[in-house]
N, C-alpha and C positions, 0 to 999 in steps of 0.2 A: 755823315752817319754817326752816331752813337758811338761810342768806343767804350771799355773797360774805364771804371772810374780811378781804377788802380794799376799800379803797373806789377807784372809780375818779380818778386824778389825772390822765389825759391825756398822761403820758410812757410811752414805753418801755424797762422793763427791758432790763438788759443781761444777756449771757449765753444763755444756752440759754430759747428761747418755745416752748412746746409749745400746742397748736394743734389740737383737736379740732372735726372735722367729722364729718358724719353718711357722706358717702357716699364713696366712694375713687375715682370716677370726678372731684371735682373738687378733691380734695386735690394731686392735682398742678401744676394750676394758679393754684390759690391761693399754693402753694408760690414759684411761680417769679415770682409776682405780691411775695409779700414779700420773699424775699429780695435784691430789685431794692432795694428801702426799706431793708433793713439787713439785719447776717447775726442766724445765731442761730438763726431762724426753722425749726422742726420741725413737719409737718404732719401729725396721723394720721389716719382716723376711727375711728367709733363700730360702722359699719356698720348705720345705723339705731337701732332702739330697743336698749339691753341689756338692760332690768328690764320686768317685767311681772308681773301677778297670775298666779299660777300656778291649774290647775284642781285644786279641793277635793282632787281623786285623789292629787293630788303634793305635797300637804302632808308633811311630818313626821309621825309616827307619834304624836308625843305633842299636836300642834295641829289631830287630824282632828273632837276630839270639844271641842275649844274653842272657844272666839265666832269664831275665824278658819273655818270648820270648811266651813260650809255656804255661805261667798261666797268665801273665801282673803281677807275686808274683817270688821272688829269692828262690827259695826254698834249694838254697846251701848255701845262704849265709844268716840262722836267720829268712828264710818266711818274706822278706821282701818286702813288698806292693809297688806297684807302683800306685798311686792316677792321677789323673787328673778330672779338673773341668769339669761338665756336660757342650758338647756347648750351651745349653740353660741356663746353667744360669753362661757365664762367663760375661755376662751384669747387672746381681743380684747381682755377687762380684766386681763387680766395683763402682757398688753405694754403697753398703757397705762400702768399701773402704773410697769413698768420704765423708760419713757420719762418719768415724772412725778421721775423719782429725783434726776434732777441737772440738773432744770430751775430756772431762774428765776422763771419765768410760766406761769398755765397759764390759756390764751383759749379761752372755750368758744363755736363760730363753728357751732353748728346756727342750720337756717333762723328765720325772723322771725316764725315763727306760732305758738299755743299749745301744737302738738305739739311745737317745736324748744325750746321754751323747757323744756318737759317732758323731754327729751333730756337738756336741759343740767342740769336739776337732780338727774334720776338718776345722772349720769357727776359730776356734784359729788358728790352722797351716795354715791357705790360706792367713787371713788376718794378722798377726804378729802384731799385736797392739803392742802401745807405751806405752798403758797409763794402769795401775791397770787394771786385768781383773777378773772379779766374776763369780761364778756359783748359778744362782738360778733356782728354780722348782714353777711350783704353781701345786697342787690339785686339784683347781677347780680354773674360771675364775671367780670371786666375788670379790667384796672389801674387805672379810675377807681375803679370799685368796690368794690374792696380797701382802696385808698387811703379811700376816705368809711368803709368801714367801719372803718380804723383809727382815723376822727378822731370816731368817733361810740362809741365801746365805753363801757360802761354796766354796772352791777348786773344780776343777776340779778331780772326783775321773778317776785316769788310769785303776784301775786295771778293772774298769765297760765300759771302751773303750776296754783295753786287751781283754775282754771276746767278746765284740761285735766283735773286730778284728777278732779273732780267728772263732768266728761262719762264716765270712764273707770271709775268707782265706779257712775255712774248705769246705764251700759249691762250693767256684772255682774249686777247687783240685776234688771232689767227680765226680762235675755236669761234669770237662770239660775230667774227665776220664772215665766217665762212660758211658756218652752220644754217643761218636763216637762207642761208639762197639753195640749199639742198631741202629745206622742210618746206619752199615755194614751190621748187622745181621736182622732186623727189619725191618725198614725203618727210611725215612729222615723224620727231622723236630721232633719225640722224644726225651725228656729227663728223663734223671734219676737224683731227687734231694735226698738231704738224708732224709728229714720226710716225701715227698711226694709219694717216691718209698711205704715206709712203709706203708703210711696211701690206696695208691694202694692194697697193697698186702691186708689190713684186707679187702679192697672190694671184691676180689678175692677171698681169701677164704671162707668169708661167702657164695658168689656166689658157690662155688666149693662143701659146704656143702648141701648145697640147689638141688646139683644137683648129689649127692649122695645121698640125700633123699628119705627114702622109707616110703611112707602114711602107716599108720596101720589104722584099722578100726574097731572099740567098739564101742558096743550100751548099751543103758541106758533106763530106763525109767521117766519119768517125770510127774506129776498130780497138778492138782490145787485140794485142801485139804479146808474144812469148818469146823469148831468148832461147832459140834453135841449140843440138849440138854443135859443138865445136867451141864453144867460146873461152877464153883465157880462164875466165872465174869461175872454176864449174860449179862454185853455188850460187852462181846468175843462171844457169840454164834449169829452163821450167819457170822460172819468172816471169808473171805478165804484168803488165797495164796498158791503159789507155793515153792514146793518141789521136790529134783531129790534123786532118788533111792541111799543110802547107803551101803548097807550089803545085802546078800543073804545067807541062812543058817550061820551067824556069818564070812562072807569071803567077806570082802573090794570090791566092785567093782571098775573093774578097767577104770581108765579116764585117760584122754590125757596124762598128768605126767609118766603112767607110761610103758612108751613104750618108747626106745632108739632111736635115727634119721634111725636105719637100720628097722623099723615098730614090732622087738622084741621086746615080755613083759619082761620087767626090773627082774629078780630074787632076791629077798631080804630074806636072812636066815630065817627061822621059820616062814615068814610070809606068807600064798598063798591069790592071787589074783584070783577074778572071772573074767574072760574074759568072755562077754557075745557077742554068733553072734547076730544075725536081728531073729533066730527061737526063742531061749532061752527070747531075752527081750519080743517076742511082746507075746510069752506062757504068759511069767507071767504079762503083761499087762493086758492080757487077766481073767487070773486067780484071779488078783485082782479088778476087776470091781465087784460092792458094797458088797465089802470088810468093816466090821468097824475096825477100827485101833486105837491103843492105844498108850497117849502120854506115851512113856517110858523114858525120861528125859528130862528137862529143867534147861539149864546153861545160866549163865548172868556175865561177867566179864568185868572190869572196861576197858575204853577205853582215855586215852590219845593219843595226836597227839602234839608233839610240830612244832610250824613256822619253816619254811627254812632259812638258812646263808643267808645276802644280797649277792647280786649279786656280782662273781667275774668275771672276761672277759669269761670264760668257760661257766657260767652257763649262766652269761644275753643270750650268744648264742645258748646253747640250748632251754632255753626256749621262745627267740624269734622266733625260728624256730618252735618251738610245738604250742604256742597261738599267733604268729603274721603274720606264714606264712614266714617268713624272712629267706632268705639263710644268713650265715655266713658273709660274703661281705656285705651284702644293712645292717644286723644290727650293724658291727664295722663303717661301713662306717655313719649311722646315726645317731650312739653313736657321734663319731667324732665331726658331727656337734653340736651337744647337749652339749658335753662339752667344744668347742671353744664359744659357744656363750654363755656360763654362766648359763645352765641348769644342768647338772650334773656332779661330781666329775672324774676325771681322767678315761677313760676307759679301760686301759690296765694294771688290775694288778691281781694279786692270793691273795691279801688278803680281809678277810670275816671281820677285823675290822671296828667298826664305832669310830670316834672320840667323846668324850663326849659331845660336841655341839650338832654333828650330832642322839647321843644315848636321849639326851635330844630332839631335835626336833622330835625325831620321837614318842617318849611318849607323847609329848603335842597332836600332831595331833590327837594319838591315841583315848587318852581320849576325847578330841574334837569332834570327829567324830563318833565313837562306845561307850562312859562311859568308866567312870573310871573302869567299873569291868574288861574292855578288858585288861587293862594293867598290867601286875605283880607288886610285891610290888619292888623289886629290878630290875634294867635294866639286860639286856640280853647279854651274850658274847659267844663267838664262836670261837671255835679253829679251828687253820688254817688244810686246807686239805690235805697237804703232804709236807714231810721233804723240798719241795724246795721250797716253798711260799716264795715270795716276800712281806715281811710285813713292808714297807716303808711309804706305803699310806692309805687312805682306801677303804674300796671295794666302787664300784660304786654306787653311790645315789643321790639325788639330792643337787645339790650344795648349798653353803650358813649355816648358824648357825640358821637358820628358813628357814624351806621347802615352796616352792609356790606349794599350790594341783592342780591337773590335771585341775579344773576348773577355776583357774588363769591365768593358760597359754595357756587354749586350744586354744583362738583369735591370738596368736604371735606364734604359730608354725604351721608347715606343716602337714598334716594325717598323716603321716609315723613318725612324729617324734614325733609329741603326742602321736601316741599309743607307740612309743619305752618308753615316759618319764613318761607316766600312769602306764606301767608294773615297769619301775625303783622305782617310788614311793612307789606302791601298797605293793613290795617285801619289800621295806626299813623300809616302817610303820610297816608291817605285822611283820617282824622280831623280833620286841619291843614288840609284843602285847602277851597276857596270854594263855597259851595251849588252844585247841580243848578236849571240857570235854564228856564222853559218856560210853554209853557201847557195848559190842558186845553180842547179844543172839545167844544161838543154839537152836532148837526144832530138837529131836527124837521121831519117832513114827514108829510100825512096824502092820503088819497084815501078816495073813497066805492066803494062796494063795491056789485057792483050788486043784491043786497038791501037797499040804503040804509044799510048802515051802514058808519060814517065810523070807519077806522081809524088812526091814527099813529104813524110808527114813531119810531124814535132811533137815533143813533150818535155813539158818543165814541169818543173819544182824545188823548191825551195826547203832546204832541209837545215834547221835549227839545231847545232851542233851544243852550242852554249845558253841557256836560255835566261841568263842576267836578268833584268828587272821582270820581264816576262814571265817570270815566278812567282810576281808581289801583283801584278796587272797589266792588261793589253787594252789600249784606245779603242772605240768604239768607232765606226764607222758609219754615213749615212749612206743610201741607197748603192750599192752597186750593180753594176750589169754582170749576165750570165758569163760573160768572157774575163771580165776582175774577178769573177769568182773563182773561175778555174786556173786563171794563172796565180793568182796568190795562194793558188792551195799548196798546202804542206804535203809533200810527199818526197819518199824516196826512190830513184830512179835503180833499177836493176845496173849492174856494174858492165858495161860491154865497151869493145875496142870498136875503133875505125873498122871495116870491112866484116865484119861480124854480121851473120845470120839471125833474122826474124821470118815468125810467122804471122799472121794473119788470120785472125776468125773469133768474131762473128766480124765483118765488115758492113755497115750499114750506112745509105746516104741518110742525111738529115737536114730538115727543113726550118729554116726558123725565120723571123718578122720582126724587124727592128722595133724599138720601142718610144713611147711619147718622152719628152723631157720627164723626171719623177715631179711630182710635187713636193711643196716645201712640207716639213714638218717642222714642228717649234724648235727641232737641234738647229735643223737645215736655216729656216729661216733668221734665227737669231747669228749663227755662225756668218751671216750673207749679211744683216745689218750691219755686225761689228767688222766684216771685210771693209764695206764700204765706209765705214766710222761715222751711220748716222745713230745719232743717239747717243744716251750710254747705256752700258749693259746692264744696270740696277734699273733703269727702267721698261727691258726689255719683257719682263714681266707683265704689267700692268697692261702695257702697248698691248701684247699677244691675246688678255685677258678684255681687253676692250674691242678690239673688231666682232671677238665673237659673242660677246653681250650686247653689239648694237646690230647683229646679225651679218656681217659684211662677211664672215668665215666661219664655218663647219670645220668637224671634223670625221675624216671617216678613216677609222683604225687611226693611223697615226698623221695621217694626210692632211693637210690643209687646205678645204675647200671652198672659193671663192664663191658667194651667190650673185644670182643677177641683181640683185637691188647696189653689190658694189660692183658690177659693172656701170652699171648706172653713173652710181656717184663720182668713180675712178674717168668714166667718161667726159662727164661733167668737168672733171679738176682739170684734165689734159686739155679741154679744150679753151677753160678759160682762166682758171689759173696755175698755167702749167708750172711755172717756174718756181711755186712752192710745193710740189709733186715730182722735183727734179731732183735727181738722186745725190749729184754734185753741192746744188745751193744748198740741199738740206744736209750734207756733210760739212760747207761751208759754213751755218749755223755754230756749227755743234764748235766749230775750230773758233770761232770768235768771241762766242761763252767762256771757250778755255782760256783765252786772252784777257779776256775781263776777271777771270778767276785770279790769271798772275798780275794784273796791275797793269797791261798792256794797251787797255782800252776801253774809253768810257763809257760807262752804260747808258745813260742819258741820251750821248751821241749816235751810239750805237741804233737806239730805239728809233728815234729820229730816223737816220735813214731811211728804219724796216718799214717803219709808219709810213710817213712824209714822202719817204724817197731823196734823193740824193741831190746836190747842187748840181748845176751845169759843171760846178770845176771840178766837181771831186772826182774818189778815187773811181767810184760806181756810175761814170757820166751819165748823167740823162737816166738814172733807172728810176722807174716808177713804185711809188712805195704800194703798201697795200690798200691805204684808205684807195690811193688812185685809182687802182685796178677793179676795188668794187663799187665806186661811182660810175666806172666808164662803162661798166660792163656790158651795157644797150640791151637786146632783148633776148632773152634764154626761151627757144622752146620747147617747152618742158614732154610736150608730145616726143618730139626728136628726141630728148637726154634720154628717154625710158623706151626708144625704139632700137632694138639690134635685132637687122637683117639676119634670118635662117638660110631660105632661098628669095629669091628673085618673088614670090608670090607670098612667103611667110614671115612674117613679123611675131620679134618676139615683145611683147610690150613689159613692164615692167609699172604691176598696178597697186594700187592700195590696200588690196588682200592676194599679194603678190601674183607670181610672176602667169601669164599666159601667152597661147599664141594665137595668134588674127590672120583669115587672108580676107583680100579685097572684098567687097559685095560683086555679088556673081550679074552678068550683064540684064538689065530687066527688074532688079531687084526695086521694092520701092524705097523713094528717097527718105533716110533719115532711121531706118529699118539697119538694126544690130547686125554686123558681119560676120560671117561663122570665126568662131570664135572652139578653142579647147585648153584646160587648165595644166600647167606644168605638174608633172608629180613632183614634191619637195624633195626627195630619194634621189633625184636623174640631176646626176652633174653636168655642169654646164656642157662639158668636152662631149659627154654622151647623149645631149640633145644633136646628132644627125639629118642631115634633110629625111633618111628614110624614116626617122623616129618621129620626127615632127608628121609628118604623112599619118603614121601609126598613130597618133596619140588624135589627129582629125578623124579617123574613122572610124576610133573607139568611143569618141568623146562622147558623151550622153547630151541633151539640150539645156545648156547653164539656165533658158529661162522660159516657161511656159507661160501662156494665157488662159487664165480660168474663167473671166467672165467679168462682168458689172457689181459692183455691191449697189443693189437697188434702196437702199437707205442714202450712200452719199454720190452715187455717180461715177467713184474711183473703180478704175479697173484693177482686177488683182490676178499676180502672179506667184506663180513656184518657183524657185532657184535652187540651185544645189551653190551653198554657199562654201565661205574657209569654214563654217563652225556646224556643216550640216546642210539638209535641205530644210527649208522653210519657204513659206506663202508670205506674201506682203501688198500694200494696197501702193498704187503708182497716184502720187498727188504732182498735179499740174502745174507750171510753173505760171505766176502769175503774166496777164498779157499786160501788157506798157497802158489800156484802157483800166484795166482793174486796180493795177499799182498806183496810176495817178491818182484812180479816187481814193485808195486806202489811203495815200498819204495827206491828201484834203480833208479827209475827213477827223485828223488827229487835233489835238490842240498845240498852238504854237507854244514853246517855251523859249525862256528867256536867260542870257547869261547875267550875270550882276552888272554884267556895264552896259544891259538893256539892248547885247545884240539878239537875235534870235540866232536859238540852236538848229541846223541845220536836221531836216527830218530823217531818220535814218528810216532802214526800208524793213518791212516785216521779219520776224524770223521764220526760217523757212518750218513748215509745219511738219512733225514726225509722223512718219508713215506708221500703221500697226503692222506688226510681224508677229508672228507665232511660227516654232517648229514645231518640223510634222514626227507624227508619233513614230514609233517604232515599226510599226504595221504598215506606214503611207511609205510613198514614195514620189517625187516629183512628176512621173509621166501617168500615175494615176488617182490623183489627188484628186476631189472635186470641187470644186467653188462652196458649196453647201460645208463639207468640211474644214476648206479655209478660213469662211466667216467666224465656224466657230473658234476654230486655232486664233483668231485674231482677238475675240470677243475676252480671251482669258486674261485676269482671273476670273472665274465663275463666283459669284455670289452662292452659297448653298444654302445660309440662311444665318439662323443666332442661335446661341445658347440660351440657357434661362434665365442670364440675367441682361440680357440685349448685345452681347459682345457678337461681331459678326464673324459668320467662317466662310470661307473663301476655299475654292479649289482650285489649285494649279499645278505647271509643269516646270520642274527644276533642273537642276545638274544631276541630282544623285534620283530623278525620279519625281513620279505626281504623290501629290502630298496634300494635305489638308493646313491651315492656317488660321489659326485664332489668337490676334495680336503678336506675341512673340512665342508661341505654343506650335509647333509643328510637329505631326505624325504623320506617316507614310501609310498612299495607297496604294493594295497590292495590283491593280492597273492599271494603266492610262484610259480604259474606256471608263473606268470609276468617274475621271474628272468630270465627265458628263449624265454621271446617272445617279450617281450616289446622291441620296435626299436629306432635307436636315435632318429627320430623325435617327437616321443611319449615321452620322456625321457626329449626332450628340451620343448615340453609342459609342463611336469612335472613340471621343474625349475622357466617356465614363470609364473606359479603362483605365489599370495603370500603365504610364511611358513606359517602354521600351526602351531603356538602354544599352541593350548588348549589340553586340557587335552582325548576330544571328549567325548562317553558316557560312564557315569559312570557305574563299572561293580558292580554284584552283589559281597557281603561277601564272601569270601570262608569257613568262617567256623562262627558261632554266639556263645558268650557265653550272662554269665549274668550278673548284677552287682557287679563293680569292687570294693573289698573291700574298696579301700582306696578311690578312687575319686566317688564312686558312680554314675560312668556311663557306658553305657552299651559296653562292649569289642566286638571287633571283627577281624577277619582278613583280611585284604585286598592284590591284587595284585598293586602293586606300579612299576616307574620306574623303581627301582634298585631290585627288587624281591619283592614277600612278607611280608607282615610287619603287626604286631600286634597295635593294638590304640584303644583308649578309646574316640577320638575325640578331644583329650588334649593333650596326650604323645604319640609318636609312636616309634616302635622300631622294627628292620630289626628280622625277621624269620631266628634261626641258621641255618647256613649251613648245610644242609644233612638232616635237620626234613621236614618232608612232613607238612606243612600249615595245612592239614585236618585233620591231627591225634594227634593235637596239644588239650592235654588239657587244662580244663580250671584255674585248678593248674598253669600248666605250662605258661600257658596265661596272669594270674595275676603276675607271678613270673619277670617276664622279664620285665614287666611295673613297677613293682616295684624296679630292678634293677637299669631301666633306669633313674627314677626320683631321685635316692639314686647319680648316678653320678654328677645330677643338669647341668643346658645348658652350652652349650660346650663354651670355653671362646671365647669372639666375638674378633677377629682381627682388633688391630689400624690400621684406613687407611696411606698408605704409604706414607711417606715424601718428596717430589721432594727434595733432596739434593742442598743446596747453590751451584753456581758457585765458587769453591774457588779454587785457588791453592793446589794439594796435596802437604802433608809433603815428604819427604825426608824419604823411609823407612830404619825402623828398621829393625836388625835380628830379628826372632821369638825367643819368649822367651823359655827355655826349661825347662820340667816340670822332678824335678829331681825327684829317688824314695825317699821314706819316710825315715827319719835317725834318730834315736833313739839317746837321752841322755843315 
């Protein structure tokens, strides 16, 4: 591999330092950061990546049928890469270029992680400098940080390229073998990646758990309880709360805990559980109505709580997603900005370190802000979370060797980005500051019942005596149950002794129903990838951002919802190629990248195995690589992959304009004749399709497909459907019979290759059927053939204008309209398409266009105000469809969600997406080109593969 042509000595050249950064948003302040330290100092960026494997299509014409051919990677000869420059930025590497010409130095300052290291070695290999080339990193964008990075500048390390290499070779190999055998067996436009497949399947199975779930059903009783006279404190007497039933005759009542996901009571040796129905609680409800009851113990033990790690990429994202509302994407994406522009330190790493600058800043604040007593006498440290932390940097905080508090900066940033840089701080102080002091009380108290049986209840709580960092911030939590929520509740217990009188009233039984596993949400699920250490957390982002761009996961409110097209696919992998869908090997992955990051292990090697597969001697005996696994694979049938059983008689199939369900053809029926068949609603998650539901949705289903009759022009029968985009009419063309095709193909003429073999005949294209949708007025069960013909027949010829140009009437997206070349006006009906005449039509034209917008329509859906911008959301119908706005931001309604059943979650979520993008970059207007003389061209340059020292 390439290496720095110079070695680092720790001075600075003089002269011209050119200065390559990734992003141009913090090129400017680096800028103004060095040239405070000396001149010289030239800043450009890269604008991200410039080199990339290009797709097999955009190969050279002489390297499609070469070892490069079928990855744009040599996988015989070493997995050797073949690079070429993005087209858009081979104008980026040319001023580079330009800029390297009469430089001194040239410092290569992409970020600190294996991707920037990767950056830097391709912008080394494109631009081949002359002059000394250095590698520097900064942590955060400040003048302290500049400065450290200038005293820290270093080599190029390879072996943290090798590993990026490697993840980047490994995902071509996986993504471009795996993906065709799902766009065969599945459909088109899917992919299978290697963390993405994984992080699919935990949706899935949760999903799959959920829908194996069976409710159990235990009741309890419940009472609000008063502190009788007599008691020691007399200002506990007249004190009530609440209390839920503990023991009945000395036997544990049993609560949601203890009941298995199949609705059985759990069995635990020596111990029994009361199981009470709805007769048993509300008897002894009954029975203990003014009951006195006695306290039978009072316990009180100590309660510490220490602070959270600061933020590493994993968490800030979960818990942007718990307290800010933030999908994965809009918070890496606003981290981003925060740390390019000098707010906080590096956002992509695993480690919980603070540097002693940063461990001091956040003490002063402390004390500052809450007193000395918040802070411990010694600072605070924190062991990394798992053997594969990256402890290079520090965890995310705010940048600088002195923090600016929230109220410094709220004026100079954006909503979205204060609340990101309020919660970075809050956790960063917090971290430094002195436990959470307290205790946790029990109260027991029982009475007899007057069937004799003796029941007792309990109440705790937990009472925060000292509330240390809990001042500055409290962790966020993902789903819990209705029982963590009332035993973590804060409360304080009225004061009473052993033997001490209570009353009783109101007493109520109460019924409750265990619950399905939660679903993931992007905290939950990212918190569950980095457990299991697949991935890394900087790409946990994209991963979350990809299932649900290639439809594999929804989201509803904060829920992560699995579709059947990735049941399908998840199906698929399990059964045949499990072992890159297994949770372990793809942890395993992730731990041998980091080996090749430290010099541990060769990548080339490595590859080999994944590929190839392993020798008989090695470490992995007898494992089959991947190419093996997808040669062997035998026959997939694609019917079965997209078939999951409802009941015993209902199939859910899993189709091209997604999902439905099918039973059998009923006894009698004729052969080859369509099986009743009814469409899933997109809305109905998977858990919620029930045999009863599925029943329901057969006896509501309307007929997906009618028979209108003959078109006596071509013989084709034609039908109504109610399709994904609407109902419409279509003509049914026959498939050719084995008599007709042979003559078709007799009848072609032979053609010949250049070495005089003949070309094999290929077989007709199949012929497109017409289809037209039915108007507004039609509907599938009363359509008639007569009006199909002419829904087919369109566009309508109406006739010309006066100088021969022709007008056409048709039926569009936004409505029937008239058409003269590129001239389009709207008609006020759709029966117009059929009546209106040319000389109506040249009327038409003789007016002037209509540009305005005409009357504004009402919302189609209202919420309320918008977290971040505080104004009032809504949806509207727009030119190009539906689009959600706040009057400020707007942003297009996903494809396939209905506008109306759009929460208001989901409402905020996309406006916050959209502003996280920032405005689309505006286009320099176009240059009229000198009149000059062309040069004399050149050949094209050719982009060789990458070659190794």
């Amino acid at each position: 591999m390439t290496t720095t042509p110079a070695s680092v000595t720790g001075s600075v050249p003089q002269g011209k330092k050119l200065v390559i950064v990734e992003s141009p948003a913090k090129s400017k302040s680096i800028a103004k950061y060095l040239n405070a330290v000396g001149e010289g100092w030239v800043v450009d960026s890269s604008v991200g990546h410039i080199r990339d494997l290009p797709k097999p299509s955009d190969l050279p014409a002489d390297m499609k049928k070469g070892p490069y051919g079928k990855f744009a990677v040599d996988t015989e000869h070493g997995f050797d890469p073949y690079y070429v420059v993005h087209p858009d930025k081979k104008k980026k590497v040319t001023e580079l270029k330009r800029e390297l010409k009469d430089a001194e130095a040239l410092y290569l300052a992409t970020d600190a992680d294996r991707e920037g290291e990767a950056i830097a070695w391709h912008l080394l290999d494109t631009l081949k400098p002359k002059v000394p080339v250095y590698r520097m990193t900064f942590g955060e964008i400040t003048k302290e940080g500049v400065q450290r990075g200038l005293q820290n500048i270093r080599d190029l390390d390879t072996h943290l390229v090798d590993a990026q290499e490697t993840r980047r070779i490994l995902d071509r190999l996986f993504g471009y073998e795996l993906s065709p055998v799902l766009w065969r067996k599945v459909s088109r436009g899917l992919s299978a990646g290697r963390v993405q497949s994984v992080a699919t399947r935990l949706v899935v199975e949760r999903e799959r758990e959920r829908m194996a779930f069976v409710a159990a059903q235990y009741w309890g009783v419940e009472g609000t309880f008063t502190v009788a006279e007599g008691a020691q404190a007399a200002d506990a007497v007249g004190a009530s709360f609440t209390a839920r039933l503990s023991t009945v005759d000395g036997e544990r009542v049993a609560t949601g805990r203890d009941f298995d996901d199949a609705g059985r009571l759990k069995s635990a040796p020596g111990k029994k559980v009361a199981h009470l129905d709805a007769a048993a609680a509300t008897s002894l409800a009954e029975g203990l109505r003014g009951a006195d009851f006695t306290v039978d113990a009072v316990e009180d033990k100590p309660y510490t709580r220490r602070p959270a790690a600061p933020f590493t990429t994993s968490t800030m994202q979960q818990e942007a997603s718990r307290k800010l509302r933030m999908s994965s994407r809009v918070s890496m994406q606003v981290a981003q900005r925060l740390y390019e522009n000098g707010y906080i330190t590096y956002m992509r790493t695993d480690s919980v370190n603070l540097s002693q600058e940063a461990i001091g800043a956040a003490r002063t604040q402390a004390a500052e802000l809450y007193g000395s007593d918040a802070v411990p006498a010694q600072p605070r440290t924190y062991a990394k979370r798992s053997e594969n932390a990256q402890e290079a940097h520090d965890a995310i905080r705010p940048a600088g060797d002195s923090f600016r508090t929230p109220a410094q900066v709220r004026n100079e940033l954006r909503p979205d980005e204060f609340r990101l840089y309020e919660l970075i701080w809050k956790r960063t102080v917090a971290s430094q500051m002195a436990d959470a002091k307290g205790y946790t009380a029990t109260l027991r108290f029982s009475a007899q019942a007057k069937d004799g049986r003796t029941a007792q209840f309990a109440a705790s709580g937990t009472v925060i005596t000292f509330k240390g960092f809990l001042d500055a911030y409290e962790e966020g939590k993902d789903a819990e149950s209705e029982e963590e929520r009332a035993e973590a509740r804060d409360r304080r217990l009225p004061q009473v002794a052993e033997g001490e009188r209570l009353t009783g009233e109101p007493i109520e039984a109460t019924g409750h129903e265990t619950s399905p596993p939660a679903r993931y949400t992007e905290a939950s699920i990212v918190a569950e990838l980095e457990r299991r250490e697949i991935g890394r957390p900087s790409t946990y982002a994209p991963t979350i951002s990809t299932i649900m761009d290639r439809g594999y996961v929804t989201k509803r409110g904060n829920a992560l919802v699995p579709s059947w097209t990735a049941f399908a696919v998840i199906g698929l992998l399990e059964d045949y190629f499990s072992r890159y869908v297994d949770y372990d090997f793809t942890a395993r992955m992730e731990d041998d990248l980091d080996r090749i990051a430290a010099g541990e292990l060769a990548r080339e090697a490595w590859l080999q195995t994944f590929y190839f597969g392993a020798p008989a001697s090695g470490a992995e005996k007898g494992m089959d690589g991947l190419q093996q696994v997808v040669e062997n694979l035998g026959d997939i049938d694609a019917r079965a992959v997209n078939s999951l059983p409802i009941t015993e008689d209902i199939t859910l199939r899993v189709g091209q304009y997604g999902p439905y369900l099918e039973k059998p053809l009923p006894a009698g029926a004729e052969e080859g004749s369509t099986p009743p068949r009814a469409n899933v609603p997109e809305d109905l998650a998977p858990d919620e399709l029930t045999p009863a539901k599925a029943e329901e949705l057969f006896a509501t289903a309307k007929p997906s497909e009618r028979a209108l009759g003959t078109d006596p022009e071509t013989g084709h029968a034609v039908v109504a459907k109610d399709g994904r985009y609407g109902p419409y009419v279509t003509e049914v063309i026959p498939e050719m019979t084995e008599e007709q095709l042979q003559a078709w193909l007799d009848a072609q003429p032979t053609e010949y290759y250049k070495n005089g073999k003949p070309k094999p005949k290929k077989k007709p294209a199949a012929q497109k059927p017409r289809t037209g949708s039915l108007f507004k007025s039609m509907a599938v069960d009363t359509v008639t053939l007569e009006q199909a013909l002419q829904l087919m027949s369109l566009p309508r010829i109406v006739g010309a204008d006066a100088e021969g140009e022709v007008i056409t009437a048709q039926n569009g997206r936004f409505g029937p309209y008239l058409k003269k070349g590129t001239d389009s006006r709207s008609l006020e009906s759709e029966d117009q398409i059929f009546s209106i005449t040319e000389d109506q039509a040249r009327e038409v034209y003789a007016q002037p266009k209509q540009r305005g917008r005409g009357t504004a329509k009402p919302p189609l859906a209202e919420f309320g105000e918008d977290p971040v911008s505080g104004k009032r959301v809504t949806v509207k119908e727009g030119r190009f469809g539906p689009y959600v706005t706040d009057g400020v931001t707007n942003i297009t309604v996903p494809r396939g969600r209905v506008p109306e059943e759009l929460t208001a979650e989901e409402a905020y979520q996309l406006l916050a997406d959209k502003r996280a993008k920032g405005p689309a970059p505006k286009k320099a207007p176009a240059r009229k080109p000198a009149a000059t003389k062309a040069p004399a061209k050149k050949p094209a340059a050719k982009t060789t593969p990458r070659k190794r020292a």
